[in-house]
N, C-alpha and C positions, 0 to 999 in steps of 0.2 A: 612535410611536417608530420611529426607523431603525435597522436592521438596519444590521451591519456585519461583512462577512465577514470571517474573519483571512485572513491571506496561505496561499497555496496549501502542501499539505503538504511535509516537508522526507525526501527522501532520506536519511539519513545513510549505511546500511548498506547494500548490495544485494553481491546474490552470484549469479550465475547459472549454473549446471553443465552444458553441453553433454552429458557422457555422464550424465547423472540428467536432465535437463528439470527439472530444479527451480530456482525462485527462494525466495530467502528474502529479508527484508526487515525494517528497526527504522522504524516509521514518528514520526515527530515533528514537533512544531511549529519551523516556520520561524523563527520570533519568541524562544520560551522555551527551544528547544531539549527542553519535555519532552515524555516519549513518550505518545502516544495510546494509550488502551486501547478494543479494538471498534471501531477503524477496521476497512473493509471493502476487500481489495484482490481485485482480477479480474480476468482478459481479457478484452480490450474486445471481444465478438463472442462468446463463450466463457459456457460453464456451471460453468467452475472460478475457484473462488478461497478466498478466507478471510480471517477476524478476527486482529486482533490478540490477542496475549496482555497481563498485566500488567507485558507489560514492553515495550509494543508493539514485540514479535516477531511476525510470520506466515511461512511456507513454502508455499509451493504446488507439488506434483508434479506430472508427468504431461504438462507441456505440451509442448504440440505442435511438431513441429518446424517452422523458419521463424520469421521474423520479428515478434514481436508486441508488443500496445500493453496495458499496464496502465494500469489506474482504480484510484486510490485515493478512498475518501469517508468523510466524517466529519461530521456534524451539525453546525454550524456556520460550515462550510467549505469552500469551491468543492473540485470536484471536479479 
């Protein structure tokens, strides 16, 4: 049987606070529009990140200053 990956995750939400270094995020499906729950988001190089909630909500503090690249991943799902 072939595997088929869904389409790459969808943005809806993003928020990013210069003077906090925090990003928050509603992670969701491209296709259905619903939210992921336990998707995993991270900086890519980086030891921080975090899970989605039941509402696929995550926040991440702390990050660093400068420019950088988030990973989102979800079992089923390109990265």
């Amino acid at each position: 049987m072939k595997k088929i990956l869904l389409p790459i995750l969808a943005l809806l939400y993003t928020h990013f606070s210069l003077a906090q270094n925090t990003l928050s995020v509603i992670v969701t499906d491209a296709n259905t529009q619903e939210t992921l729950i336990g998707a995993s988001i991270s900086l890519k190089g980086a030891t921080i990140g975090a899970s989605t909630d039941e509402n696929g909500f995550a926040l991440i503090s702390g990050i660093p200053d400068g420019l950088q690249s988030i990973v989102i991943s979800y079992i089923g799902y390109e990265k």
